[in-house]
C-alpha angles and dihedrals in degrees: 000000000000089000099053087048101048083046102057088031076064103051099040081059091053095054095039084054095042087052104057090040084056087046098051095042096056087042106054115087121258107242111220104211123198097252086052092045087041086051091046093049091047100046085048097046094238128131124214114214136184112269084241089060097044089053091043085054099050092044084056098049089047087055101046072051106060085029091059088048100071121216087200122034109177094054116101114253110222120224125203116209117204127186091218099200108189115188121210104273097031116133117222098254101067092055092045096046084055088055091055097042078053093052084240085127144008104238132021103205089046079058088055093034095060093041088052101045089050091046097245106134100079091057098054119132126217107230141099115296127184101218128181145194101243087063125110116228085245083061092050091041086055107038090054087045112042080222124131075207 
């Protein structure tokens, strides 16, 4: 009778240990690390960008806004024209600082903002680009990419 009684002592003491391991297990929170969020975006098709870009964004896109709704109409809009020229090797924000140095955009790290948070950096072509300051940076983003987005 020992015997029947160690054996089922032992596993009462299987399923009690089982148990709490099951228990633990479900209970602990699940940790979210970067390569997993990074896996999840990209399988989506989503981008995750800092709070600061994503209010520089939206204060760009209130001020092509209010710059597309004219207080005057009948005055004349001025366009600047600028031949954009990117070597092979050159970062975003040099050629964007030069737009804006040209009056082409606003704001030069909105430019590289919205190229980064597209995922467009990494496609941009070295080559000679007429650019204007009627364009969108969806236009710009396009045009030195050869990208619809």
């Amino acid at each position: 009778m020992r015997t029947k009684q160690t054996i089922r002592a032992a596993a009462l003491g299987m399923l009690f240990a089982t148990s709490v391991m099951g228990t633990a297990y479900y209970i602990e929170p699940k940790t979210l690390t970067k390569a997993k969020l990074d896996d999840v975006l990209e399988k989506e098709g989503l981008v995750a960008i800092r709070e600061s870009e994503y209010k520089k964004l939206i204060e760009a896109a209130k001020k092509k806004q209010s710059t597309l709704a004219p207080t005057h109409p009948s005055s004349p809009k001025t366009v600047f024209v600028y031949s954009l020229t990117i070597q092979k090797g050159d970062v975003p924000n040099d050629f964007a600082q030069k737009l804006e140095n040209a009056h082409i955009i606003s704001d030069a790290d909105t430019l590289v903002a919205y190229l980064q948070t597209h995922g467009l950096t990494r496609y941009i072509r070295p080559g000679t680009y007429q650019v204007h300051s009627d364009m969108s940076y969806e236009e710009i983003g396009k045009l030195i990419t050869n990208k619809s987005k």
